[in-house]
C-alpha positions as CSV (number, residue, x, y, z in Angstrom):
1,X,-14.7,21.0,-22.1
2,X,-17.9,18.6,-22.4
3,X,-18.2,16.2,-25.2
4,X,-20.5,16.2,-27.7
5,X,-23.3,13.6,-26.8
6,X,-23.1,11.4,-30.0
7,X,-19.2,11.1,-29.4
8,X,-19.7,10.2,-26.2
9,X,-21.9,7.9,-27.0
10,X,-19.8,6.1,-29.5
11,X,-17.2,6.3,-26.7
12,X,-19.5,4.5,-24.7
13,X,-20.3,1.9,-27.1
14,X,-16.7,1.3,-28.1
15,X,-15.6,0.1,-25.1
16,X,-18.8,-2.0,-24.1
17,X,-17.4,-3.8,-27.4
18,X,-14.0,-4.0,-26.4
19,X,-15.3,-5.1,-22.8
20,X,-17.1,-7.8,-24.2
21,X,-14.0,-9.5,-25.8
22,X,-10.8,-10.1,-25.0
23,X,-8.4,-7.0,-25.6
24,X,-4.5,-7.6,-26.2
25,X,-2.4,-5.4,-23.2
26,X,-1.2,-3.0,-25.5
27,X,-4.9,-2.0,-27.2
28,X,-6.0,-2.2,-23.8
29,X,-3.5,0.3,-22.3
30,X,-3.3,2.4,-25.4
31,X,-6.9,2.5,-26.7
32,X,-9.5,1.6,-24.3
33,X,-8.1,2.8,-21.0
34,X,-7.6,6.4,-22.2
35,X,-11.3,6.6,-23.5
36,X,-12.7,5.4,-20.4
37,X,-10.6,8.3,-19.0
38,X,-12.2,10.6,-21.4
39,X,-15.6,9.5,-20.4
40,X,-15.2,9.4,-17.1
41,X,-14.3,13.0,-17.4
42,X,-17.1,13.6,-19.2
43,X,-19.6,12.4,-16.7
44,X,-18.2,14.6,-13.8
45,X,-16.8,11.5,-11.9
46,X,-13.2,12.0,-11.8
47,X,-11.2,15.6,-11.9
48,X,-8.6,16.7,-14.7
49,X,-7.1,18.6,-11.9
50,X,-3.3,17.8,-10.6
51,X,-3.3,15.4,-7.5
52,X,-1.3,17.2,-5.1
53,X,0.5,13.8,-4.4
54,X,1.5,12.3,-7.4
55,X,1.9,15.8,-9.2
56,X,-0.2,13.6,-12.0
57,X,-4.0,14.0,-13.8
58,X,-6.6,11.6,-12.8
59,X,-6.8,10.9,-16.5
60,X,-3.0,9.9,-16.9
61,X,-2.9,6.8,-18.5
62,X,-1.4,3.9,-15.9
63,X,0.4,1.6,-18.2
64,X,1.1,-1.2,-16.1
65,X,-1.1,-4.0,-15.1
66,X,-1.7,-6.4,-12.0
67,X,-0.2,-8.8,-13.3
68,X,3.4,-6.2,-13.0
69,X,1.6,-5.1,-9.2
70,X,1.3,-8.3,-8.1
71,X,5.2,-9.5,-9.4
72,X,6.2,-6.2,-7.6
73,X,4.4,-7.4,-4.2
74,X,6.5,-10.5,-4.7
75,X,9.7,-9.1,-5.4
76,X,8.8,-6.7,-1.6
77,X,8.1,-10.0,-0.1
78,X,11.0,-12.2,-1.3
79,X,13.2,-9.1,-0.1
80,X,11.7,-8.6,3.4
81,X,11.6,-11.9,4.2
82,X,15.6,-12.0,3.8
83,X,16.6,-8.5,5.1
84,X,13.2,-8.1,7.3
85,X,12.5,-4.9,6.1
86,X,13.3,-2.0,3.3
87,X,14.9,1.1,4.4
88,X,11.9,2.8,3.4
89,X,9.3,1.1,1.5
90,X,9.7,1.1,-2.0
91,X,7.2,2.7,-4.3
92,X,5.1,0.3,-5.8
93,X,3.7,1.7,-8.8
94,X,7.7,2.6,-10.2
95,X,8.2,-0.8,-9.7
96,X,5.1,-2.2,-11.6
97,X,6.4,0.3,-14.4
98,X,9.8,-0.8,-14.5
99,X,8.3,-4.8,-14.4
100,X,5.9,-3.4,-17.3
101,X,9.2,-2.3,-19.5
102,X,10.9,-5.7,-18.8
103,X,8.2,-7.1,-20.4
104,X,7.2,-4.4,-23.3
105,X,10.5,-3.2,-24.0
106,X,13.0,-5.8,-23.4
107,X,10.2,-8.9,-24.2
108,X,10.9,-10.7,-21.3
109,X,7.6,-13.0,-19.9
110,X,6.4,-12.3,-16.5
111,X,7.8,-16.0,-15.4
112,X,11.2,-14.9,-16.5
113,X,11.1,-12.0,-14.9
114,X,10.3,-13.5,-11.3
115,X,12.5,-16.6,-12.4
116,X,15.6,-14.3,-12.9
117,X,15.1,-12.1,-9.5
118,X,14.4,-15.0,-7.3
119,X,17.9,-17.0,-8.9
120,X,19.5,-13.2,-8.3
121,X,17.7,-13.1,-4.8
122,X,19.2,-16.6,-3.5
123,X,22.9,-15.3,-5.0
124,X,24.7,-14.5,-2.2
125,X,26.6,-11.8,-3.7
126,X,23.7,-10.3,-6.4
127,X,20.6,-10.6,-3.4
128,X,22.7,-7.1,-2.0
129,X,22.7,-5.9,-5.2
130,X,19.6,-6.4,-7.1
131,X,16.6,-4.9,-4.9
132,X,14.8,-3.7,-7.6
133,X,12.8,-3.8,-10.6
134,X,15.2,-1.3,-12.3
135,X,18.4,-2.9,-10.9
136,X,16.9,-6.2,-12.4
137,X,16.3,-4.6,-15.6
138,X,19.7,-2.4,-15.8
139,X,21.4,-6.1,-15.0
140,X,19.7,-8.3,-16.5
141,X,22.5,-9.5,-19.4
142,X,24.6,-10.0,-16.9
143,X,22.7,-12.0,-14.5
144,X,21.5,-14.2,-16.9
145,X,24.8,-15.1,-18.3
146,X,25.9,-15.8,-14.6
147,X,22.6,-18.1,-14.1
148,X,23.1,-19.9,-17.5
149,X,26.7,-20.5,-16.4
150,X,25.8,-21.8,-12.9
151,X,27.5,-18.6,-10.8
152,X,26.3,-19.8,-7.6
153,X,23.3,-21.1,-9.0
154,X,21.5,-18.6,-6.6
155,X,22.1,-20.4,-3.5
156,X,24.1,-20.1,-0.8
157,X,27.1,-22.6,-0.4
């Protein structure tokens, strides 16, 4: 179903406004990205239909940002370059998202977050067990108790 012209229009104009100044993550995400999703759609240049892929709409909202994409590339990195390579490479985006809750959900800062799996990465015995975003997340208390407390202070002895 087409918009009407004058919504689109205000649409339009809404997020040339929100462009033009700087919008908070969660306005962002919430607000503006699903409009220009709307619009898009509006104008014929993307397809509501399924991608056969991701089994998602072209106008699902993604949540995360680049900032979450680029501490996920990190995370890949710091882990290939101690075990050379995944089993299978890791999904990217499910990473970002899980980065995205550590920092939305559970209020950690993106610095903490990279702080936390690089100490868990040096740890001899938590760099086996912590090779993910989610396994960061679902251990977090318990890492950061065993970094506060000096554990092996994430490096090899």
């Amino acid at each position: 179903m087409k918009l009407p012209v004058k919504i689109a229009a205000l649409i339009e104009e809404a997020i040339c406004e929100a462009d033009d100044i700087i919008v908070e993550p969660p306005f962002r995400d919430y607000v503006v990205n699903p409009l220009k999703s709307v619009l898009a759609y509006h104008r014929g240049e993307i397809d509501a239909k399924l991608n056969p892929i991701t089994k998602k709409t072209a106008t699902e909202l993604v949540r995360y940002s680049e900032q979450d994409i680029e501490t996920a590339r990190y995370m890949l990195k710091l882990i290939e370059t101690k075990f050379f390579t995944m089993t299978r490479q890791p999904d990217l985006e499910k990473w970002a998202e899980d980065i995205r809750k550590l920092r939305e959900i559970d209020h950690h800062s993106g610095e903490e977050i990279a702080e936390l799996f690089t100490w868990a990465h040096n740890d001899e015995f938590w760099s086996t067990n912590i090779r993910s975003p989610s396994k960061l997340r679902k251990q977090w208390d318990t890492l950061k108790v065993r970094m506060s407390n000096g554990g092996n202070n994430g490096r090899y002895e």
